[in-house]
N, C-alpha and C positions, 0 to 999 in steps of 0.2 A: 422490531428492535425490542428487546427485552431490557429489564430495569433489575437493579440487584443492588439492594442499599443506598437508592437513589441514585446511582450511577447508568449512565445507559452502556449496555453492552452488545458490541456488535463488532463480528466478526468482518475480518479486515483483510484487504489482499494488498501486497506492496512487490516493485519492482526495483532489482537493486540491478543497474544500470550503469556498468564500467566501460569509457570508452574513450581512448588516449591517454589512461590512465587518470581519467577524471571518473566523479562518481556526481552522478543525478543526483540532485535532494531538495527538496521544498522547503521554504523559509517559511516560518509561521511563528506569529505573536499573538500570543495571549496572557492577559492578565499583565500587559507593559514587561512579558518574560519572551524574549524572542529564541525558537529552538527552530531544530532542521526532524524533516522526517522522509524518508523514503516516500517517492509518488506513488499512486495508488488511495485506497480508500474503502467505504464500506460495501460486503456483496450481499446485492441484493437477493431479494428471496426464489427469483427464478435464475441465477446466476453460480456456477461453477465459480471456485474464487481464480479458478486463472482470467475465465471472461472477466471478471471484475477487476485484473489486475490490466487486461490490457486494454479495455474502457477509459477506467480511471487515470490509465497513463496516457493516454491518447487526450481526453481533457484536459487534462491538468498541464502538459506538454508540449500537445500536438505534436506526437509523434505513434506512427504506427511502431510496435515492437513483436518481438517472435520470442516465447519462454522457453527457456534453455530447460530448467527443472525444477522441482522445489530445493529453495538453498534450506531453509531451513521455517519452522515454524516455531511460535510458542503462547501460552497462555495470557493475555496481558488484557483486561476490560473485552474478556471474547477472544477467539483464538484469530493469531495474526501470523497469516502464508505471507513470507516471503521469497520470490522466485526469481533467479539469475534472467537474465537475457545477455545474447551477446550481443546486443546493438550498440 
């Protein structure tokens, strides 16, 4: 993990996860601020970010998933893959 203005930066694989018209997402409070984030997490250094996206989601989940494609990526504390599935 790299460090950049005292921030840690580390590249991120997330799985955006639509099905019945519902969307997966993680609740998370920090700082007494509670927000949502797509499952998924950081890929480690022997790790493609799709492996790391379907690790993470399987953790975080317990669900096996199958990556449809990258939806989209971008720059944000490290670059963050975001990848459809159609599960």
């Amino acid at each position: 993990m790299e460090q950049v203005g005292g921030m840690d930066i580390r590249n991120r694989g997330a799985g955006v996860i639509i099905k019945g018209g519902k969307v997966a997402l993680i609740q998370r409070i920090q700082n007494n601020e509670m927000y949502y984030v797509f499952p998924g997490g950081g890929i480690e250094d022997n790790e493609t970010p799709e492996d790391a996206v379907i690790r993470e989601v399987k953790e975080e989940l317990g669900v096996e998933i199958v990556l449809e494609r990258l939806f989209t990526m971008m720059d944000f504390n490290g670059t963050q893959y975001f990848f459809s599935s159609p599960n």
